[in-house]
C-alpha positions in Angstrom: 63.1 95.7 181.1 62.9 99.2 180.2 65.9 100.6 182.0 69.0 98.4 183.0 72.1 99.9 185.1 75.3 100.7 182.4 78.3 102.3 181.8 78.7 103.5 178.4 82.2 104.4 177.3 83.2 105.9 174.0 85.8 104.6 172.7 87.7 104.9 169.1 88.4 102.1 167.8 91.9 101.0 169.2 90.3 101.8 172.3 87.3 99.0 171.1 89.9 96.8 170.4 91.9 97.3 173.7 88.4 96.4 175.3 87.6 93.0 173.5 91.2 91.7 174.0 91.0 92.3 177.7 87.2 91.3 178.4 88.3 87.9 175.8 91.8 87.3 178.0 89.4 87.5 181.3 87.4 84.4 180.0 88.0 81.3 182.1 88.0 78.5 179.7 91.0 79.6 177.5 93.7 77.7 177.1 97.5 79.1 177.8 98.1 79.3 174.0 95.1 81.5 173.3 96.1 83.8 176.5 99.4 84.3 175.1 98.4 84.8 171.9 96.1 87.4 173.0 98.4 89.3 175.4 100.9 89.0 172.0 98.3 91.0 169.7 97.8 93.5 172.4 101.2 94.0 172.6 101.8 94.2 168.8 98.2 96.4 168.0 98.1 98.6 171.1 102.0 99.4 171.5 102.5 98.8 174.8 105.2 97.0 177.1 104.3 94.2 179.1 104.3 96.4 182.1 101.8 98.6 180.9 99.9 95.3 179.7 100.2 94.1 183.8 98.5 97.0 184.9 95.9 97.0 182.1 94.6 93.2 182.3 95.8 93.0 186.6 98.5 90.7 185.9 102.1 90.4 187.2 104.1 91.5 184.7 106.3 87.8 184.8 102.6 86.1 184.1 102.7 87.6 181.2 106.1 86.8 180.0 105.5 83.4 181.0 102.9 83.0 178.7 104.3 84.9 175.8 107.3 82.7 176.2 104.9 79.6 175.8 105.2 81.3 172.0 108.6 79.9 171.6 107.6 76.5 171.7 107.0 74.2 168.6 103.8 74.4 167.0 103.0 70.8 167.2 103.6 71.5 170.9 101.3 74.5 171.8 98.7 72.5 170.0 99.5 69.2 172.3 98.7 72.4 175.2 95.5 73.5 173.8 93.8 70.0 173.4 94.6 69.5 177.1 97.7 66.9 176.4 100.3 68.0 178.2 100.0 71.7 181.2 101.3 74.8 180.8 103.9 73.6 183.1 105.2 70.8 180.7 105.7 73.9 178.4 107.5 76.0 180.3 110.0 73.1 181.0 110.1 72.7 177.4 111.2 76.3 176.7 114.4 75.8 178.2 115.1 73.6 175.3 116.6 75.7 172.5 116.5 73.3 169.5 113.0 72.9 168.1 113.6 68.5 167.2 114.7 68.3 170.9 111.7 69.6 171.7 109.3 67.5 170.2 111.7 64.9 171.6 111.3 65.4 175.3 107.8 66.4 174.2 106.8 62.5 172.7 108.6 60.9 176.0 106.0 63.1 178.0 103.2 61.6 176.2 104.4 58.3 176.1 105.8 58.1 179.5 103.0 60.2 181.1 105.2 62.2 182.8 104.2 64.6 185.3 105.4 68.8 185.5 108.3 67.6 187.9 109.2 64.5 185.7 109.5 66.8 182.7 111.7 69.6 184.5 113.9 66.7 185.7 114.0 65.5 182.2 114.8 68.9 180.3 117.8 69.6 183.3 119.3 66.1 182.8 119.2 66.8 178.8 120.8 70.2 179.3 123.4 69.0 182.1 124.2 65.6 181.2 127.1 65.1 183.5 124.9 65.9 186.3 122.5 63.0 185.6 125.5 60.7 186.3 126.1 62.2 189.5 122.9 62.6 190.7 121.7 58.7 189.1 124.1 57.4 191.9 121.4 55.9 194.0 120.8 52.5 193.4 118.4 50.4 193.4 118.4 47.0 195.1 117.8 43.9 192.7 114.2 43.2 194.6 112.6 46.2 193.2 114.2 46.1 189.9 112.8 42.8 189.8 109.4 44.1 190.8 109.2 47.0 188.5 110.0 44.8 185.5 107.5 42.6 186.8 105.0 45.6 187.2 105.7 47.0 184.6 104.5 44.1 182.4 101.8 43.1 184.3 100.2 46.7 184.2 101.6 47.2 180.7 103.0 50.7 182.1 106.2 51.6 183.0 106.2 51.7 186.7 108.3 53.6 188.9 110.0 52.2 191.8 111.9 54.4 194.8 113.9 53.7 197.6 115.0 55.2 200.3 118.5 54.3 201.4 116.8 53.1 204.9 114.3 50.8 203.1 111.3 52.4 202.4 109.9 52.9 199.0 107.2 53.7 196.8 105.5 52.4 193.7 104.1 55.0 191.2 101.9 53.9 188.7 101.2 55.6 185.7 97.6 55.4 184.0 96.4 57.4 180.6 92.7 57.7 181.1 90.0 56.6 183.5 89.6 53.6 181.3 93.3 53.0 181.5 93.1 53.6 185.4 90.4 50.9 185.9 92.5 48.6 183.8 95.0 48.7 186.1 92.5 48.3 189.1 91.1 45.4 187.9 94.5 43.6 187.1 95.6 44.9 190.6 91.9 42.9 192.7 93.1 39.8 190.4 96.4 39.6 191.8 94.7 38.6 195.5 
């Protein structure tokens, strides 16, 4: 092509700089540690507020604190976020943990227990507010489906999840790691007819 249709901008170079960070935190395949990281060096290099930041990259303003905030959390954590093991969700649950031990705590039981965003939150308010576990654990379940979630549980080698509602009905969640994991669990379920 001789000709092509473009903008050119001059730009110093904190200007340059401005323009990569922003064109690299538009990318789709980054992971919420390398957005907040990003959003933290254009805070730090370009001296501005996360307001002015909003308006710059078209972000709310509390989408950015929420990733800066993802900052806080372990290290050993933000890398279990950017190889994909636990969301950005289980991380900000996490954050409301202050003590860094805790963290990687609730953060092993999340892996090991393959808990889910809502499992975690539950998790991190229970640890904060102990007594309130107690008050809220009141529900009991009746002896058939602890039975059948021990027996689950070692039949799937899992650790299966049992609710009841106080008028009867339930539900049976089962927890898988992996689609290898899953069709474990299927073919243990088809040899059970």
């Amino acid at each position: 092509m001789e000709t092509i249709p473009a903008y050119i901008r001059i730009a110093n170079d904190q200007e340059s700089l401005e323009m990569a960070l922003v064109e690299n935190i538009q990318r789709q395949d980054l992971d919420p540690i390398e957005i907040a990281l990003s959003y933290q060096r254009l805070i730090e290099e370009i001296n501005v507020t996360q307001e002015e930041l909003s308006d710059r990259v078209g972000k709310n303003r509390s989408t950015i604190a929420n990733y800066l905030r993802l900052l806080k959390l372990d290290p050993i954590i933000q890398t279990g976020m950017r190889d994909g093991f636990i969301s950005m969700g289980h991380g900000r649950a996490l954050i409301n943990i202050d003590d860094l031990s805790d963290q990687l705590d609730i953060y092993e039981k999340i892996l090991s227990e393959n808990l889910s965003v809502r499992d975690t939150e539950a998790l991190v308010r229970n640890f904060k507010n102990p007594n309130e576990k107690e008050t809220s654990k009141k529900v009991t379940v009746p002896p058939f489906a602890k039975k059948a979630k021990k027996e689950l549980t070692d039949l799937f080698e899992t650790l299966v999840e049992v609710k009841v509602s106080k008028s009867g009905k339930g539900q049976l969640v089962v927890p898988f790691k992996n689609k290898a994991d899953f069709e474990r669990i299927l073919k243990l379920i088809k040899s059970e007819k």
